[in-house]
Each structure stands twice: as C-alpha cells, then as structure tokens.
C-alpha positions, 0 to 999 in steps of 0.5 A: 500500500502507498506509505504515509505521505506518499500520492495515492495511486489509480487503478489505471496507473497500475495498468499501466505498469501491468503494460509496460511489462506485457503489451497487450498488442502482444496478445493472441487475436482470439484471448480476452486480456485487460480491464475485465471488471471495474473503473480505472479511474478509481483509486488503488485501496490495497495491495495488487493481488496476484493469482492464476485464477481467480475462483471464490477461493482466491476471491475471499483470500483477496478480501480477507488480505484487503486487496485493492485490484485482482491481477488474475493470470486466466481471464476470469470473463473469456466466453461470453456471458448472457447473465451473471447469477449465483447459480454458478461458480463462475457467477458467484466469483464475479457478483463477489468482484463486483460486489466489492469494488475491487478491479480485475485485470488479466495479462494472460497471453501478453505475459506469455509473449513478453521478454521475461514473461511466464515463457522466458521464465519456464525457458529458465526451468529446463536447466540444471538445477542451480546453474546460474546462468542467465542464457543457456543458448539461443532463444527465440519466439516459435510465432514471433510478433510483429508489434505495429508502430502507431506513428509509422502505419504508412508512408508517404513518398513525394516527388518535389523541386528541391528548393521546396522540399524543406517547406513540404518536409516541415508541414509534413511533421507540422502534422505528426508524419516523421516521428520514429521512436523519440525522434521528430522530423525524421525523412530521406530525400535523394535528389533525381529528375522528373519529367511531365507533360501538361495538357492543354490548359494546365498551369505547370509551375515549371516550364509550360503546358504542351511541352515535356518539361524534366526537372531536378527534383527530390523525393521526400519520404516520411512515415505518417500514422493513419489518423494524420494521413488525411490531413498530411495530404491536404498539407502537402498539397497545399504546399507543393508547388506542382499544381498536381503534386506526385505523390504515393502512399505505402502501407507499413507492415509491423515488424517482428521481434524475435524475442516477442511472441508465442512460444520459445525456441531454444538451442542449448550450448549443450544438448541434454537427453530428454530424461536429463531434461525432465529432471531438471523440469521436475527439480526447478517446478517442484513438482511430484512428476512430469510425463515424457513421451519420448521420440528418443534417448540421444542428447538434444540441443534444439527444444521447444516451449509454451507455457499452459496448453501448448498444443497449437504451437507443437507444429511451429515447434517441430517445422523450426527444427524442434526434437522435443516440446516443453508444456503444460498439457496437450491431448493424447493424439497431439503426442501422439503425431508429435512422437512419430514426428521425431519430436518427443513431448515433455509435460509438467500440468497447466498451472505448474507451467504458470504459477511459478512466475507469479512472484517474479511478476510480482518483483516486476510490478512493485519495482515500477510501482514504488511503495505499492504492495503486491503480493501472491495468492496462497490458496491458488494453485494446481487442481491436480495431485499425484498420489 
C-alpha cells in the first residue's frame, strides 16, 4: 500500500505498469486480456493481488488480505456471458468482484509473449538445477510478433523541386508524419529528375503546358500514422508547388521481434537427453512428476516451449527444427503425431507451467510501482495431485 505521505495511486496507473511489462498488442487475436471488471479511474485501496485464477477461493483470500485490484493470470470473463447469477461458480466469483469494488485485470497471453514473461521464465526451468546462468543458448519466439508502430502505419513518398522540399518536409511533421521512436522530423530525400507533360490548359509551375518539361527534383519520404494521413495530404498539397503534386502512399507492415511472441525456441550450448531434461523440469517446478513421451534417448540441443496448453504451437515447434516440446498439457493424439514426428513431448500440468512466475511478476510490478504492495495468492494453485 502507498506509505504515509506518499500520492495515492489509480487503478489505471497500475495498468499501466501491468503494460509496460506485457503489451497487450502482444496478445493472441482470439484471448480476452485487460480491464475485465471495474473503473480505472478509481483509486488503488490495497495491495495488487496476484493469482492464476481467480475462483471464490482466491476471491475471499483477496478480501480477507484487503486487496485493492485482482491481477488474475486466466481471464476470469473469456466466453461470453448472457447473465451473471449465483447459480454458478463462475457467477458467484464475479457478483463477489463486483460486489466489492475491487478491479480485475488479466495479462494472460501478453505475459506469455513478453521478454521475461511466464515463457522466458519456464525457458529458465529446463536447466540444471542451480546453474546460474542467465542464457543457456539461443532463444527465440516459435510465432514471433510483429508489434505495429502507431506513428509509422504508412508512408508517404513525394516527388518535389528541391528548393521546396524543406517547406513540404516541415508541414509534413507540422502534422505528426516523421516521428520514429523519440525522434521528430525524421525523412530521406535523394535528389533525381522528373519529367511531365501538361495538357492543354494546365498551369505547370515549371516550364509550360504542351511541352515535356524534366526537372531536378527530390523525393521526400516520411512515415505518417493513419489518423494524420488525411490531413498530411491536404498539407502537402497545399504546399507543393506542382499544381498536381506526385505523390504515393505505402502501407507499413509491423515488424517482428524475435524475442516477442508465442512460444520459445531454444538451442542449448549443450544438448541434454530428454530424461536429463525432465529432471531438471521436475527439480526447478517442484513438482511430484512430469510425463515424457519420448521420440528418443540421444542428447538434444534444439527444444521447444509454451507455457499452459501448448498444443497449437507443437507444429511451429517441430517445422523450426524442434526434437522435443516443453508444456503444460496437450491431448493424447497431439503426442501422439508429435512422437512419430521425431519430436518427443515433455509435460509438467497447466498451472505448474504458470504459477511459478507469479512472484517474479510480482518483483516486476512493485519495482515500477514504488511503495505499492503486491503480493501472491496462497490458496491458488494446481487442481491436480499425484498420489
């Protein structure tokens, strides 16, 4: 909680701490992820409370500690709703969420994605235990994501006398074209010759119509967002000099970031056989047991991984060159074809591939948030036992 004398915060200060960690354009299309429940204009009133699901068991441990916002990992609303009653579980958890005020927010598959989410962070269990290492070999995301940047969604490309390009140019970033990270005014021109032939009652700023007129001229290229673009051509029209300025605009795909995305993929410095892989899962999760479905016994350097459900990443996996799949939990046919495949398939359950980062999370968010308290849930966890 914010110390005495220090400035109360809002909720939306702390979304946006949650999204300077995991971007939620990092998401996948079809995830639920954000402010699910509650005002983000409203004042923080407890710690940020931590947990994977957010159940009536962990909603009544989040009033019992005072918690003034729910961090649930798994959207608690990801299907659509047609009532909320008490008739149900689910209903219940959120009537009692909205009952008592306390926001809710879901990270979900942006914390996967993100660099040092809950991916990275389960890339870390595979090695042996105590190694201190903080790379273990190449690491890259199996689906990367292209991040778009809103201040460059298209390009606008004119042709213009040189002596007139610095007047087009400065109109141009006047309205917002030409920014690139902190940078303003950003732009390439290359000088060249341009050539036109102006029908019978045009007015050509150079030369005259009815004649083929070729001018030193310099094409001026800016970045531009969308919102700005209409804008940015009526400038640009209003200030070149050609009474029909050349002019093309290309739309900008978003690049991708090898380090962002969905899954891993990890080349160890050196290979390790499946079981020696297992091991180390099991020692570094804590938990009871793992399952193995092994292709095979030889060293491996080159593994796969995806935190959760994996299943829908076992095909990147394998076609990037992957000889064995770390996850949470996929069905019987999915090992299955993986195995024939050559690729065998390591699994440690849903929540145990999850519910470890939770208090590196929470390292993460208090160290953006001074004076802010967060803590980790104690009654979530794994539904399933080994026995």
């Amino acid at each position: 909680m914010p110390t005495s004398g220090s400035k109360p915060r809002t909720i939306q200060q702390v979304i946006e701490a949650l999204e300077t960690i995991a971007p939620l354009q990092l998401a996948e299309p079809w995830d639920n992820t954000g402010l699910l429940l509650g005002d983000r204009g409203a004042g923080l009133l407890g710690p940020v409370f931590l947990t994977i699901d957010l159940t009536e068991a962990s909603l009544a441990e989040a009033k019992q500690r005072g918690s003034g916002m729910i961090v649930a990992y798994h959207p608690t609303i990801f299907h659509e709703l047609k009532r909320i009653t008490a008739d149900t579980p689910k209903g219940r958890t959120l009537l009692g969420a909205l009952e008592s005020g306390v926001p809710v927010y879901s990270p979900h598959t942006a914390l996967d994605a993100c660099e040092g989410g809950v991916t990275d962070w389960l890339c870390e269990m595979l090695a042996t235990p105590g190694d201190q290492k903080s790379s273990h070999g190449d690491r890259r995301a199996l689906q990367p994501s292209a991040t778009p940047d809103p201040n460059a969604a298209c390009k606008i490309v004119t042709f213009v006398p040189a002596k007139d390009a610095q007047r087009v140019r400065d109109g141009l970033a006047s309205v917002g074209a030409g920014r690139i990270g902190a940078y303003s005014n950003c732009s390439f021109t290359i000088e060249g010759v341009g050539t036109f032939l102006g029908d019978a009652g045009t007015h050509p700023a150079v030369g005259q119509a009815g004649t083929l007129e070729s001018v030193r001229e310099a094409r001026l290229e800016m970045v531009c967002p969308e919102a700005a673009l209409p804008l940015a051509m009526e400038i640009l029209r209003a200030l070149h000099p050609y009474e029909e300025p050349a002019c093309d605009v290309y739309p900008l795909i978003a690049r991708p970031r090898r380090t962002l995305g969905a899954g891993r993929r990890i080349h160890f410095d050196q290979p390790m056989t499946p079981r020696q892989i297992a091991a180390n899962l099991k020692a570094n999760l804590g938990v009871d047991a793992v399952k193995l479905a092994s292709a095979g016994e030889a060293p491996i350097a080159t593994v796969g991984v995806c935190p959760g459900s994996g299943g829908s990443l076992i095909e990147s996996a394998i076609a990037d060159g992957c000889q064995l799949f770390v996850t949470g939990e996929v069905t019987h046919h999915e090992a299955l074809a993986a195995v024939q495949r050559g690729c065998s398939i390591l699994l440690a359950g849903h929540t145990n591939t999850e519910g470890g980062y939770l208090r590196r999370y929470a390292e993460r968010i208090a160290a953006l948030l001074e004076d802010t308290e967060v803590i980790v849930s104690a009654t979530d966890g794994p539904i399933f036992r080994t026995y």
